[in-house]
C-alpha positions as CSV (number, residue, x, y, z in Angstrom):
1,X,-7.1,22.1,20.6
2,X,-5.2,25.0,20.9
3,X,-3.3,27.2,18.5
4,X,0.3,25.6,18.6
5,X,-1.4,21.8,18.7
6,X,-3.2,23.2,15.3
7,X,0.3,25.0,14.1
8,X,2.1,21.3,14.6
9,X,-1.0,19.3,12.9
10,X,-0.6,21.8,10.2
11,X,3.1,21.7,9.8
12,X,3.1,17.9,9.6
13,X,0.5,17.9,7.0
14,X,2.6,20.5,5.1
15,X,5.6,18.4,5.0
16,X,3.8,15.1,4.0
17,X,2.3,17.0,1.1
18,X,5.4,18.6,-0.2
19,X,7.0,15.1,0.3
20,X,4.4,13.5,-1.5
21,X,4.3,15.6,-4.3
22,X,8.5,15.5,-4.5
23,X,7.9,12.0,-4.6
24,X,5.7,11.9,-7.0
25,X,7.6,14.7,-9.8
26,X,11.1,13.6,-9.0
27,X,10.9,9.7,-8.0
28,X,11.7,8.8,-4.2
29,X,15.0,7.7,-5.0
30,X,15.9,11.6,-6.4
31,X,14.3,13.7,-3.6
32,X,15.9,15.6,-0.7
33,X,14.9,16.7,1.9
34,X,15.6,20.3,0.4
35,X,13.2,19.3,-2.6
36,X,10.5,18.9,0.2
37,X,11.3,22.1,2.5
38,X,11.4,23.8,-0.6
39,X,7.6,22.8,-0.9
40,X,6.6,24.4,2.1
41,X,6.1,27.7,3.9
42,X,8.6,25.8,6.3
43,X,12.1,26.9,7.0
44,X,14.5,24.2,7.0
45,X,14.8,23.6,10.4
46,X,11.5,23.3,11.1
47,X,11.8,19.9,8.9
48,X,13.6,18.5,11.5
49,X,11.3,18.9,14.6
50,X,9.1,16.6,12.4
51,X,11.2,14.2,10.6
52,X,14.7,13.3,10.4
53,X,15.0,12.0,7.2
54,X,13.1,11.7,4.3
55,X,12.8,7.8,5.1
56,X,10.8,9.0,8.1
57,X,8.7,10.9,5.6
58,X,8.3,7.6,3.6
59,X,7.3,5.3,6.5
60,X,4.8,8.5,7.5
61,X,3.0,8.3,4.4
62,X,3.3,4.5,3.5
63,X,1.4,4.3,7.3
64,X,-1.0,6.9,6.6
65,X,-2.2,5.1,3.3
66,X,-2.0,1.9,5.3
67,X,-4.1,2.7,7.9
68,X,-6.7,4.3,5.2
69,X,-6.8,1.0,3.4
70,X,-7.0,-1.6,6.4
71,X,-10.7,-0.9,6.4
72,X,-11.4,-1.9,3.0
73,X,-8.9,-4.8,3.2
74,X,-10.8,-6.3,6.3
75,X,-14.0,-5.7,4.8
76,X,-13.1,-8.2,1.6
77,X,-11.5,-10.5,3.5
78,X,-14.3,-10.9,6.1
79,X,-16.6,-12.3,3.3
80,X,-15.8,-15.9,3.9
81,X,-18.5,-17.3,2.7
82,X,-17.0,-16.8,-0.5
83,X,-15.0,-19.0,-2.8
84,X,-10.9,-18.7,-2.1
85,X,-10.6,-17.3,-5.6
86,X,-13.1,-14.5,-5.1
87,X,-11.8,-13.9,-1.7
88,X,-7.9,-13.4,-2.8
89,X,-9.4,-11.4,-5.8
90,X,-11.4,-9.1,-3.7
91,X,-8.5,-8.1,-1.7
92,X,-6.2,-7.9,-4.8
93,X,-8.9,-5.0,-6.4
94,X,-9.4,-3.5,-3.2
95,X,-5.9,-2.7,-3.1
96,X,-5.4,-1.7,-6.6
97,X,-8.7,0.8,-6.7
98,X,-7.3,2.1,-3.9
99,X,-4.4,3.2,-5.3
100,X,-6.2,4.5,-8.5
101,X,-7.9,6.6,-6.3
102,X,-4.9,8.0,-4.0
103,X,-3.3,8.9,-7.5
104,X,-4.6,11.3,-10.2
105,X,-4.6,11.2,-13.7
106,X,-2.1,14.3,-14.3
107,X,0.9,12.2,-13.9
108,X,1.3,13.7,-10.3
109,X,1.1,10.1,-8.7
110,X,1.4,10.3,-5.1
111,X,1.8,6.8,-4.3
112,X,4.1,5.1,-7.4
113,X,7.4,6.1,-5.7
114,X,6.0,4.7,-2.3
115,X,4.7,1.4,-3.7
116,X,8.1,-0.1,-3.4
117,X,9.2,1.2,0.3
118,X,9.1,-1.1,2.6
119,X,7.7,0.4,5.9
120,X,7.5,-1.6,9.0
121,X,4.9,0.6,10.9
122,X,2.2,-0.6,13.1
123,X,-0.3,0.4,10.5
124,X,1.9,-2.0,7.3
125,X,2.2,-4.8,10.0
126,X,-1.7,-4.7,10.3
127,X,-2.2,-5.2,6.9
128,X,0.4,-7.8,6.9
129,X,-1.6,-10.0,9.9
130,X,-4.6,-9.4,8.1
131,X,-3.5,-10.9,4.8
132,X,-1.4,-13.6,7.5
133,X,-4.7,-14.5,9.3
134,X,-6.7,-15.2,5.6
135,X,-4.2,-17.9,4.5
136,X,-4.7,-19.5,8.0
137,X,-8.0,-19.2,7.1
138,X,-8.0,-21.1,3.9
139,X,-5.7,-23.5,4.8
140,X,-7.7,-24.5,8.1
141,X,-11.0,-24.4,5.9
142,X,-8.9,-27.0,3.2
143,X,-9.1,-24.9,0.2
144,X,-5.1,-25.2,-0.3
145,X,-2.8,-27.5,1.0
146,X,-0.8,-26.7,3.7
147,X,1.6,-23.9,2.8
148,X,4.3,-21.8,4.7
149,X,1.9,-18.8,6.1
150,X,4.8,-16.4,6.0
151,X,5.9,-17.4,2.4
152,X,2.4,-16.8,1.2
153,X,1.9,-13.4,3.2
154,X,5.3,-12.0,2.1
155,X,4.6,-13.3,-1.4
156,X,0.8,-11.9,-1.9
157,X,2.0,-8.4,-0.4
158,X,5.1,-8.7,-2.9
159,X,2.9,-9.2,-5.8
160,X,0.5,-6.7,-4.7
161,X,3.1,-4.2,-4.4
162,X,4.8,-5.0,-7.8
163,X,1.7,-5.3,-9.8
164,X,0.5,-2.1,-8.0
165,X,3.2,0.0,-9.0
166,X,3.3,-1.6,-12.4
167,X,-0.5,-0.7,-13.0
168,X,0.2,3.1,-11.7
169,X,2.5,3.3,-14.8
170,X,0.0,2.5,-17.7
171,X,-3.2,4.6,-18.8
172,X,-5.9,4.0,-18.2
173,X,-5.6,2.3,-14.9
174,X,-7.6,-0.6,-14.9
175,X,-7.5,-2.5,-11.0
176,X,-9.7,-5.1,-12.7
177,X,-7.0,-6.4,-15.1
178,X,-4.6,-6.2,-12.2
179,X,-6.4,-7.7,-9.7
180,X,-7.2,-10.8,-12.6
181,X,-3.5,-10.8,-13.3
182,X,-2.5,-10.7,-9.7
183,X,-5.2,-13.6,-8.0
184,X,-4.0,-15.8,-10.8
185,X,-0.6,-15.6,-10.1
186,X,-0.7,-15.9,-6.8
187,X,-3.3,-19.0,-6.6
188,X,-2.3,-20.6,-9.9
189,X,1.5,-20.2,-9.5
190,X,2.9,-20.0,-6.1
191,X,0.4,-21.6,-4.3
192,X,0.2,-24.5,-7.5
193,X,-3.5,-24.6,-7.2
194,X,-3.8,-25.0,-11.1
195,X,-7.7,-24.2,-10.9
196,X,-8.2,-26.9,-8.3
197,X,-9.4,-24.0,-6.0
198,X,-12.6,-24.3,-4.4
């Protein structure tokens, strides 16, 4: 790699931090694109031969934590040997330790603001046919009864998301609790498996 591939990788990792950290003191709503050039080394224009907006930032970051988590998502929900109930609650905790660990304790919480953008990236819509292919799964294998597969997706990534951000919010952070609260709902009210599930 040569120096101005290393200067770019550098500037782009400059910006998502500054943005990230904006995000996290001033809400993503708040931020400017100012607030983030400010951040950085960067002048202003610079911004713009990397992003054009700081929605662009948002999708950049909501696919780079994607992408991180896919892995541990996959590895939960291959473990089909399991029980349906320790299946959707695996994936549930997965997510929510994994955001406990993206964001510190300091109140500097990268991903809060991001929990509640909506990104349609290659990397999100992985996650999305992941979570998409495991309620196939459990409908083929006759744990539930048939359900709309779309519903269910949007509705467990909802929840996740929502819960997710919630949990960011309190102290301590306990992904547990959240993946408890979270399963249950999801099984026990929109699916209406009232602890019928096997």
């Amino acid at each position: 790699m040569n120096k101005r591939e290393r200067s770019k990788i550098a500037n782009r990792r400059a910006i998502l931090e500054a943005a990230r950290a904006a995000f996290a003191e001033l809400g993503y709503q708040a931020t400017t694109v100012r607030d983030i050039v400010r951040r950085t080394d960067l002048a202003s224009g610079t911004f713009y031969n990397y992003f054009q907006s700081k929605e662009e930032i948002a999708a950049a970051l909501e696919s780079d934590s994607a992408a991180r988590f896919a892995p541990l998502l996959r590895t939960q929900l291959a473990r089909t040997d399991e029980d349906l109930r320790s299946i959707v609650h695996g994936a549930f905790h997965a997510f929510f330790a994994f955001l406990v660990a993206e964001n510190s304790e300091d109140g500097r919480d990268a991903a809060a603001p991001l929990v509640g953008v909506r990104a349609d990236t290659p990397e999100t819509r992985a996650i999305s046919d992941e979570v998409h292919a495991l309620f196939e799964t459990i409908i083929a294998r006759g744990d539930v009864p048939p359900i709309n597969v779309d519903y269910a997706t949007a509705a467990a990534i909802g929840i996740a998301r929502e819960i997710g951000h919630a949990m960011l919010l309190t102290k301590p952070r306990d992904a547990r609790a959240a993946a408890d609260f979270a399963s249950g709902l999801l099984l026990d009210g929109l699916l209406g498996l009232g602890g019928q599930a096997r």
